[in-house]
C-alpha positions as CSV (number, residue, x, y, z in Angstrom):
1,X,182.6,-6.0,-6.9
2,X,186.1,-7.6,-6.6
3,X,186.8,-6.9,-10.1
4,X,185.8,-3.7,-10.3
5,X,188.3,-3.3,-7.2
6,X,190.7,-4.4,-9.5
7,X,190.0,-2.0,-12.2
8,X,189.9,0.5,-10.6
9,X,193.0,0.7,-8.3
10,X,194.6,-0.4,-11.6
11,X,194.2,2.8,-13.0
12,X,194.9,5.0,-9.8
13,X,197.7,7.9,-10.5
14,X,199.5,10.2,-8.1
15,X,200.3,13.6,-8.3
16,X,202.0,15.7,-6.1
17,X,199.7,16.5,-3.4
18,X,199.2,20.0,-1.9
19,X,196.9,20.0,1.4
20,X,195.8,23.5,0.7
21,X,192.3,22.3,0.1
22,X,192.2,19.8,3.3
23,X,191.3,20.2,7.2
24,X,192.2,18.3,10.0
25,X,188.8,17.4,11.3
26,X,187.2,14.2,9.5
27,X,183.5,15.9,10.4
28,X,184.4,19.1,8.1
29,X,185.1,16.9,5.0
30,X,182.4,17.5,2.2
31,X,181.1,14.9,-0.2
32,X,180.2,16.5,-3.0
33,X,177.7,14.5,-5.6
34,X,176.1,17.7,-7.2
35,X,178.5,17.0,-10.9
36,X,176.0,13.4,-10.6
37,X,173.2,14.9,-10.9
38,X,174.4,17.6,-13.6
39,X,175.8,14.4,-15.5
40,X,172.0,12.8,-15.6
41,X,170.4,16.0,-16.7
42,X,172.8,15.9,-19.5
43,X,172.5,12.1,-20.5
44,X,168.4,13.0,-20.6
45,X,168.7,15.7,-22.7
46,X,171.4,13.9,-25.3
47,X,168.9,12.1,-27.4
48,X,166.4,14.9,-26.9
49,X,168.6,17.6,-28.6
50,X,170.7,15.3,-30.9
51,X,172.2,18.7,-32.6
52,X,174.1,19.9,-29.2
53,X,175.9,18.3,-27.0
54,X,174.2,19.0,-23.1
55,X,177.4,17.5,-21.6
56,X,179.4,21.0,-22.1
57,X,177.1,23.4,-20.5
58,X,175.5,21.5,-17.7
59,X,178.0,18.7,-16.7
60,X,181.1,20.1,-17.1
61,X,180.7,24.3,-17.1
62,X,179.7,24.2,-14.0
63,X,181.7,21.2,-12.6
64,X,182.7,21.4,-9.2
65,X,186.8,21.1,-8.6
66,X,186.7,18.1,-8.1
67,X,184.9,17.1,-11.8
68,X,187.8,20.4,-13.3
69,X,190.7,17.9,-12.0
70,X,189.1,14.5,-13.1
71,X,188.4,15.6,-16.6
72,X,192.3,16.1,-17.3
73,X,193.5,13.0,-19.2
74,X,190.0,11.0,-18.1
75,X,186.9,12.6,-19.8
76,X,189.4,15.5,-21.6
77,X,186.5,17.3,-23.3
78,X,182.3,17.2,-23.7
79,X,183.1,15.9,-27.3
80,X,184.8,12.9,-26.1
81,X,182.5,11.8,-22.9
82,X,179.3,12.5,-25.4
83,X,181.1,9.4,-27.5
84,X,181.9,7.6,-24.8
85,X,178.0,7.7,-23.9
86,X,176.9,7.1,-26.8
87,X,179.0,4.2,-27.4
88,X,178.2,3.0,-23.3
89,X,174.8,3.8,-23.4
90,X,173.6,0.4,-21.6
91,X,176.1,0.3,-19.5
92,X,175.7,4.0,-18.3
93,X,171.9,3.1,-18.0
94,X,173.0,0.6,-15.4
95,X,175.3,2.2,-13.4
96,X,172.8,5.2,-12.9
97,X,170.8,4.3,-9.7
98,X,174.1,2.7,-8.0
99,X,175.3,6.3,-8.8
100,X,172.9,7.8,-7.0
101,X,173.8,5.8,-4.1
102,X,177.4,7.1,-3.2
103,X,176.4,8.6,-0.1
104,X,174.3,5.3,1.2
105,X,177.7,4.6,3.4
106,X,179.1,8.1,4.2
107,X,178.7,7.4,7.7
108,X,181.5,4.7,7.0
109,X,183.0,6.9,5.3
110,X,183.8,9.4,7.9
111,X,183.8,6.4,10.6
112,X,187.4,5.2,8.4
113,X,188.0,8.8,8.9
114,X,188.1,9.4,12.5
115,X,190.1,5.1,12.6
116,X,192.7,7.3,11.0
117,X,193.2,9.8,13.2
118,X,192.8,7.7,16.0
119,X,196.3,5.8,14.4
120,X,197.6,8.7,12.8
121,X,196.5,12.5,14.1
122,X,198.4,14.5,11.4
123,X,196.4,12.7,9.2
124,X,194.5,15.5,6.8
125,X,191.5,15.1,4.9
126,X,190.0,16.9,1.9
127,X,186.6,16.7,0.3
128,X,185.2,13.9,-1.4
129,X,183.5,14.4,-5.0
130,X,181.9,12.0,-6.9
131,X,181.8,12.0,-10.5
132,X,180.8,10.3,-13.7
133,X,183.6,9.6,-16.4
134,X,184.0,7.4,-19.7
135,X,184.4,4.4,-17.5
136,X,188.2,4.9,-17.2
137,X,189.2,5.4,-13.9
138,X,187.1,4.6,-11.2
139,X,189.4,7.0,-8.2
140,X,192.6,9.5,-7.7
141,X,193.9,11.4,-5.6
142,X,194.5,15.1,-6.2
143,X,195.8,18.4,-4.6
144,X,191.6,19.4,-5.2
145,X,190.4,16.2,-3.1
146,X,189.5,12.6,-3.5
147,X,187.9,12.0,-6.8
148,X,185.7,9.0,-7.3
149,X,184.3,7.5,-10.8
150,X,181.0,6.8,-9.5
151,X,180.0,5.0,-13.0
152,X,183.0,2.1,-12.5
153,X,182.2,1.3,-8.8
154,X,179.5,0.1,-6.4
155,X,178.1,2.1,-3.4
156,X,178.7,-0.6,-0.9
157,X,182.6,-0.4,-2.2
158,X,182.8,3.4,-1.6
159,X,184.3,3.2,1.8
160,X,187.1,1.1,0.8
161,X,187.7,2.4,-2.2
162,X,187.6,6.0,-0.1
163,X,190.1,5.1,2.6
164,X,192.2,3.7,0.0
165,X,192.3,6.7,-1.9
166,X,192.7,8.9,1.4
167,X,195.7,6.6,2.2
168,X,197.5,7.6,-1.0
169,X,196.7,11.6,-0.1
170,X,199.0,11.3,3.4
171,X,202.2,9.6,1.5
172,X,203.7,12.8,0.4
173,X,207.4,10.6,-0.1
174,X,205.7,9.3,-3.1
175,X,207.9,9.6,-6.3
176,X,206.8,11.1,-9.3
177,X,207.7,9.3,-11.7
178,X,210.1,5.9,-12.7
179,X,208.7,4.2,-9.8
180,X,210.4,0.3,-9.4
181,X,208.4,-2.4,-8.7
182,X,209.1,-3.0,-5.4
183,X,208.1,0.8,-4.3
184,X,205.1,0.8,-6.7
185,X,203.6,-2.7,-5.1
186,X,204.5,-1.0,-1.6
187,X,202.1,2.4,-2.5
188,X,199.4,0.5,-3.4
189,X,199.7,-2.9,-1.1
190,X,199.8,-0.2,1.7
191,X,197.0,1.8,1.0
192,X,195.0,-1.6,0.9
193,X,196.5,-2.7,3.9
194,X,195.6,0.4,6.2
195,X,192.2,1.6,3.9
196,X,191.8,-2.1,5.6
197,X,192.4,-1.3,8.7
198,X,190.2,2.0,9.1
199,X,187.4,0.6,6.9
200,X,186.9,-2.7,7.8
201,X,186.5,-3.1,3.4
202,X,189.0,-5.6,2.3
203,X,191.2,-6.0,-1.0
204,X,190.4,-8.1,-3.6
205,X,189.4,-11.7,-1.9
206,X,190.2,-14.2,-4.8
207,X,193.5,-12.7,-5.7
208,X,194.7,-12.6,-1.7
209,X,193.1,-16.4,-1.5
210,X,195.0,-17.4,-4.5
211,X,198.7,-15.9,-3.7
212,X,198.3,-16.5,-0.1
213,X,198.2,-20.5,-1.2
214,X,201.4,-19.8,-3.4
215,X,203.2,-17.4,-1.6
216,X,206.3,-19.3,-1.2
217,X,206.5,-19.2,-5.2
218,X,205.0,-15.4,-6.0
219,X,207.7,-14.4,-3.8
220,X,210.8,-16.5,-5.3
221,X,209.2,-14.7,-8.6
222,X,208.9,-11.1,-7.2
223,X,212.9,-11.0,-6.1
224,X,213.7,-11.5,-9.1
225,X,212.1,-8.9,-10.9
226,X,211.5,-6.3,-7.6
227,X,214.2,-3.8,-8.7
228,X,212.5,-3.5,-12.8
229,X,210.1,-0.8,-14.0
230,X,206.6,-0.6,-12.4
231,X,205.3,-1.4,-16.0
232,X,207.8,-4.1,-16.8
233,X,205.9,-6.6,-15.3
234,X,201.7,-8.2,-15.2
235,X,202.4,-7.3,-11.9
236,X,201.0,-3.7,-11.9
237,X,198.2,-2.2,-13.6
238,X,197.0,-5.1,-15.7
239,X,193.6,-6.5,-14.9
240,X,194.1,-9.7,-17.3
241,X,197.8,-10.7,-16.7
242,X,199.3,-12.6,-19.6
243,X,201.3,-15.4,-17.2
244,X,197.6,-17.0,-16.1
245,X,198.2,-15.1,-12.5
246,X,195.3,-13.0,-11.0
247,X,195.0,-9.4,-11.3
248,X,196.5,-7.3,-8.8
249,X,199.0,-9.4,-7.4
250,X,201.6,-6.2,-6.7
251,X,199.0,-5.0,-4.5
252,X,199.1,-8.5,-2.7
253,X,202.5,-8.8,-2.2
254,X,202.9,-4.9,-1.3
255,X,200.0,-5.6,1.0
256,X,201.9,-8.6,2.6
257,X,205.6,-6.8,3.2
258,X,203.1,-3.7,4.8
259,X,201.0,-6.2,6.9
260,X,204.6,-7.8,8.0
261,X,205.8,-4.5,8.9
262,X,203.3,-3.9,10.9
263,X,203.1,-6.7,12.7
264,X,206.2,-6.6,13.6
265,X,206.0,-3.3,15.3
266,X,205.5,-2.7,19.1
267,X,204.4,1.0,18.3
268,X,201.6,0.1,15.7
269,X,200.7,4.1,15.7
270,X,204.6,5.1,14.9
271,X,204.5,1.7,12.1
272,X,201.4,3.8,10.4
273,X,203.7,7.2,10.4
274,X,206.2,4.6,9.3
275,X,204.6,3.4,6.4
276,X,203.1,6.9,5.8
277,X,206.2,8.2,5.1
278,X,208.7,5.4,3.2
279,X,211.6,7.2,1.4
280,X,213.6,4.0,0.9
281,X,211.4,0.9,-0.2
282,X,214.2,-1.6,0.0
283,X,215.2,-0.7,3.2
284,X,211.3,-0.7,4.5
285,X,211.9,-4.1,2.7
286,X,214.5,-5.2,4.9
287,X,212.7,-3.6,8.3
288,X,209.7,-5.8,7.8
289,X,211.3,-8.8,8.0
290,X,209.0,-10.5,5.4
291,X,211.6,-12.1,3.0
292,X,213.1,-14.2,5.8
293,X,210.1,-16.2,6.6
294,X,211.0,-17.8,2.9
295,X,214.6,-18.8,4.0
């Protein structure tokens, strides 16, 4: 389950989030899992009428919103998911009872739900819908709702993976685009550090183990390079770094400079506002105080 973790927060993107399609009460959110049951009616039916393709009129015609957002840039058309499957078969065969597990842990779902409003009450939440994709991207965030790729992770992980991705939907200072390192690692290290906190689900265990025994050296390495392109480094987005390291180390060390933050705090509801809301990353960066326990 940890490396799938690690997949699939290394292909989370953000968009500019509109809260037209959220509510402020946790207990109104919707999970939405109908577009997993279209997806397996189409799968049965693809070697039983090998002249059509059944992924086009009853997985994604009538899609829910949540399946219309996802399939831009990740499944892009019935043509390409219907080769994906047919290339994936076994592995699609695999994933298809976990699949029809997401909702096993919605209670902890909408438990994380309510932690957040308890430490942040502006906090807004839209639906929830679970889908099936081409094994490319297993969660985003998206003016229609959460969106989970329910082929790439494991039911047990969906709370996590949920508050994580709910996380990313309240930071509306998020930039667009030419993110630097340092603010990209501080995104996604502080949606794992409070998805942590209101989920009780932690990040991914070997790589915290494994930098927290180095930290000392990861962070003489990160200063160096903090201030480059989010990309620039194996940092970010690479779940089989070239340097040796263990994936998802930006998250680690973004996860670390939040945690210190925190910690640091005496008004721990105003430090989750705070870190909500970060327009300057160096500054936050400074605030936390976690470079100085190195000198």
């Amino acid at each position: 389950m940890k490396n799938a973790l690690s997949t699939i927060f290394a292909i989370i993107i953000f968009f500019d989030f509109s809260y037209a399609q959220s509510v402020s009460d946790p207990f109104n959110v919707s999970f939405v899992t109908t577009d997993i049951k279209n997806f397996w009616k189409a799968f049965d039916r693809m070697d039983t009428e090998p002249q059509t393709n059944p992924f086009e009129d009853i997985y994604l015609k009538p899609g829910s919103a949540g399946l219309q957002a996802f399939t831009i840039g990740r499944i892009e058309n019935a043509t390409a998911l219907l080769n994906t499957v047919r290339e994936l078969k076994n592995d699609y065969e695999k994933a298809r009872l976990n699949s029809l597990r997401m909702l096993d842990n919605e209670k902890q779902c909408r438990a994380a739900f309510m932690a957040l409003k308890y430490l942040y009450p502006k906090a807004v939440y839209p639906n929830v819908y679970f889908v099936i994709g081409r094994f490319n991207s297993g969660g985003y965030s998206n003016l229609k709702g959460l969106i989970i790729g329910a082929e790439m992770i494991q039911s047990a992980a969906v709370p996590y993976i949920v508050a994580h991705e709910l996380i990313h939907y309240q930071q509306d200072s998020i930039p667009k685009k030419s993110l630097d390192l340092l603010a990209a690692c501080i995104n996604e290290g502080s949606a794992d550090f409070i998805g942590e906190l209101i989920s009780g689900g932690g990040p991914n265990i070997q790589t915290h183990n494994y930098a927290n025994a180095n930290e000392a050296k990861l962070w003489s390495e990160f200063k160096e390079i903090m201030d480059d392109r989010e990309d620039s480094h194996d940092w970010m987005y690479n779940y089989k770094p070239k340097n040796g390291y263990p994936p998802d180390l930006g998250y680690w060390i973004g996860y670390k400079i939040t945690e210190a933050y925190y910690e640091k705090a005496s008004d721990k509801k105003k430090a989750i506002s705070d870190i909500l809301h970060i327009k300057d990353f160096k500054k936050f960066l400074n605030e936390s105080g976690y470079a100085s326990k190195f000198q």
